[in-house]
C-alpha positions in Angstrom: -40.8 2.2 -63.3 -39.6 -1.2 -61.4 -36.4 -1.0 -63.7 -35.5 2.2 -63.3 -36.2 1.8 -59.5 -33.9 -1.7 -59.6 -31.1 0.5 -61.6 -30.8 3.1 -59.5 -30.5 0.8 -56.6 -28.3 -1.2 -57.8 -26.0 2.1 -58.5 -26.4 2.7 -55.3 -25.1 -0.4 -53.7 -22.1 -0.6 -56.7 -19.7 0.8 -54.0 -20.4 -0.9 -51.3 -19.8 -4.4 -53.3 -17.3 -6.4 -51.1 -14.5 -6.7 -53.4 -12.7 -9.7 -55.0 -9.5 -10.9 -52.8 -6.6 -11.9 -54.7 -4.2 -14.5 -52.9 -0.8 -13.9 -53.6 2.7 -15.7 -53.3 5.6 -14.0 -52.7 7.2 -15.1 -56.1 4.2 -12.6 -57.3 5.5 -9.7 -56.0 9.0 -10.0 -58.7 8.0 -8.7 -61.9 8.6 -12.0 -64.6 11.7 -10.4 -65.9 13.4 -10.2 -62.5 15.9 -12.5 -60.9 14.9 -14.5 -58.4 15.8 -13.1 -55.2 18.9 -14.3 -53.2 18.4 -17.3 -50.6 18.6 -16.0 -46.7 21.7 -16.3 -45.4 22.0 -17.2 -41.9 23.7 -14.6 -38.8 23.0 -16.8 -36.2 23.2 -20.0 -34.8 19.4 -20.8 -35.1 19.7 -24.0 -33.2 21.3 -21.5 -30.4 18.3 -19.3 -30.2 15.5 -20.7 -27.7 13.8 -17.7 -27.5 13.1 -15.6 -30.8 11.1 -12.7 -29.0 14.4 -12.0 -26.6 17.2 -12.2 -30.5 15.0 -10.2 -31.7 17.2 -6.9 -29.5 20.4 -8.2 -31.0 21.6 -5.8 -34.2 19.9 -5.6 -37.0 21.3 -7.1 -40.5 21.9 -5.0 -43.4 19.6 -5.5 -46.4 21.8 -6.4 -49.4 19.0 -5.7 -52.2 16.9 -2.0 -51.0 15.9 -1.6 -55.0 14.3 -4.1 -56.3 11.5 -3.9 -59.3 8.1 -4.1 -58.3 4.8 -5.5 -60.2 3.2 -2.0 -60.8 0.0 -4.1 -61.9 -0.5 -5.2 -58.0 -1.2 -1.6 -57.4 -4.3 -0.7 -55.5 -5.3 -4.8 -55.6 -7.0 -5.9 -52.7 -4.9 -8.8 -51.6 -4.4 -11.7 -49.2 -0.6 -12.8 -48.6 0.7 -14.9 -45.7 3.8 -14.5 -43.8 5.8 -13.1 -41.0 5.4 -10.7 -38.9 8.2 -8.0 -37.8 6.9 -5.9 -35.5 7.8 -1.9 -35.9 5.6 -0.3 -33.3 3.1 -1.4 -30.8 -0.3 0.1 -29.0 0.0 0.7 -25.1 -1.9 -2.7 -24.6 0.5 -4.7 -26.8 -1.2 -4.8 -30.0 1.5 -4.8 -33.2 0.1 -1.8 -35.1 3.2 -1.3 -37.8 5.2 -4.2 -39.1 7.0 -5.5 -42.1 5.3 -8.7 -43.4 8.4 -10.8 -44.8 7.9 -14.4 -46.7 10.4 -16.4 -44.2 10.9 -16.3 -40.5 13.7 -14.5 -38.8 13.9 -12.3 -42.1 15.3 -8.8 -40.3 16.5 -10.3 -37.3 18.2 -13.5 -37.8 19.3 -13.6 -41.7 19.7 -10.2 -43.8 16.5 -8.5 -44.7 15.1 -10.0 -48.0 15.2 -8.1 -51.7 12.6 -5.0 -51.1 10.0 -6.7 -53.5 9.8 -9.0 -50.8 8.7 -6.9 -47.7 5.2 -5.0 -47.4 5.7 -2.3 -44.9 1.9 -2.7 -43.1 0.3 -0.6 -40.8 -3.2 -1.3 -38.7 -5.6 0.6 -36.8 -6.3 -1.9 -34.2 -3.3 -3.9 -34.6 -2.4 -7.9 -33.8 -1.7 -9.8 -30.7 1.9 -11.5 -32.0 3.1 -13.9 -29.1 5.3 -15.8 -31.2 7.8 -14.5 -33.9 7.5 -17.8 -35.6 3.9 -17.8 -36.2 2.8 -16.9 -39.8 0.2 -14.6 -40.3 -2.4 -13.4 -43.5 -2.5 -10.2 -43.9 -6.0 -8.6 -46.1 -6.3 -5.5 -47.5 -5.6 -3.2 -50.5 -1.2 -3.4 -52.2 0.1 -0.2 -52.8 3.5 -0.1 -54.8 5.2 2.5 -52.8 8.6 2.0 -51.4 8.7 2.5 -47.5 11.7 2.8 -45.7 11.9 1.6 -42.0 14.9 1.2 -39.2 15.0 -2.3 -40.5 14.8 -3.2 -44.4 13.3 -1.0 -46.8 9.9 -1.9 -48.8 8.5 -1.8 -52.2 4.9 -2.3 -51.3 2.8 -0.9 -48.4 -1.1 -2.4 -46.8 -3.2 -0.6 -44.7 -4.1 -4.2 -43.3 -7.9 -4.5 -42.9 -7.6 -7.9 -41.5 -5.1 -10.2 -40.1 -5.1 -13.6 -38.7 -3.3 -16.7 -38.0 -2.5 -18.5 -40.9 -3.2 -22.4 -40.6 -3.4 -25.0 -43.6 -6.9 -25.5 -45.3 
């Protein structure tokens, strides 16, 4: 009776499991039998731009690679990846609610949008505080290969981000 009782719990619970986390690097996101993407290519004078919140109104700069393959494996992986945030749309109290994560700072702003297999297009309930462009963030929650298209760059992957913080070294 215990066992069956200890089964059935245990069947139960199966669901509510917290599941594995898989950190990724961006190099993950390009299928093995891709090129590597393109180095960023400066549009600005960085050394020129004291404050990257106010560059961020200049003109956006056109994404030279909008196709890129994808790794269909990632999809539906709960995953942890760190980078950048570009914000899309924000709450009434300031909060970053839509955003493209991007590996490199300035990526959509200051340099050409990167290949699209290097941008997730996230989105968050309760959104992040960003006060600095230049701050790198992790982003948690489950990859969907799905291309996303935004006034920016366009996307290969999407996140519903469940968490975000600050990124800092371990």
């Amino acid at each position: 009776m215990s066992r069956l009782l200890l089964a059935t719990l245990l069947a139960l619970a199966a669901p509510f499991a917290v599941a594995d986390v898989r950190e990724l690097q961006w190099s993950d996101l390009i299928p093995a039998d891709a090129p590597p993407p393109p180095p960023p290519v400066a549009l600005h004078d960085m050394s020129q731009l004291a404050d990257a919140l106010a560059a961020e109104a200049g003109p956006a700069a056109a994404q030279q690679s909008p196709a890129e393959p994808v790794v269909e494996e990632l999809d539906g992986v709960q995953v942890k990846l760190p980078g950048y945030i570009v914000p899309l749309d924000m709450s009434e109290d300031g909060r970053v609610t839509e955003f493209l994560l991007v590996p490199y700072f300035g990526a959509c702003i200051h340099v050409p949008p990167p290949p699209s297999n290097q941008i997730v297009h996230a989105t968050s309930e309760l959104g992040v505080k960003v006060d600095e462009l230049y701050q790198p963030f992790w982003i948690e929650g489950p990859l969907k290969v799905e291309h996303a298209t935004s006034e920016l760059a366009d996307a290969g992957y999407r996140m519903q981000a469940q968490k975000i913080y600050l990124y800092e070294l371990e």
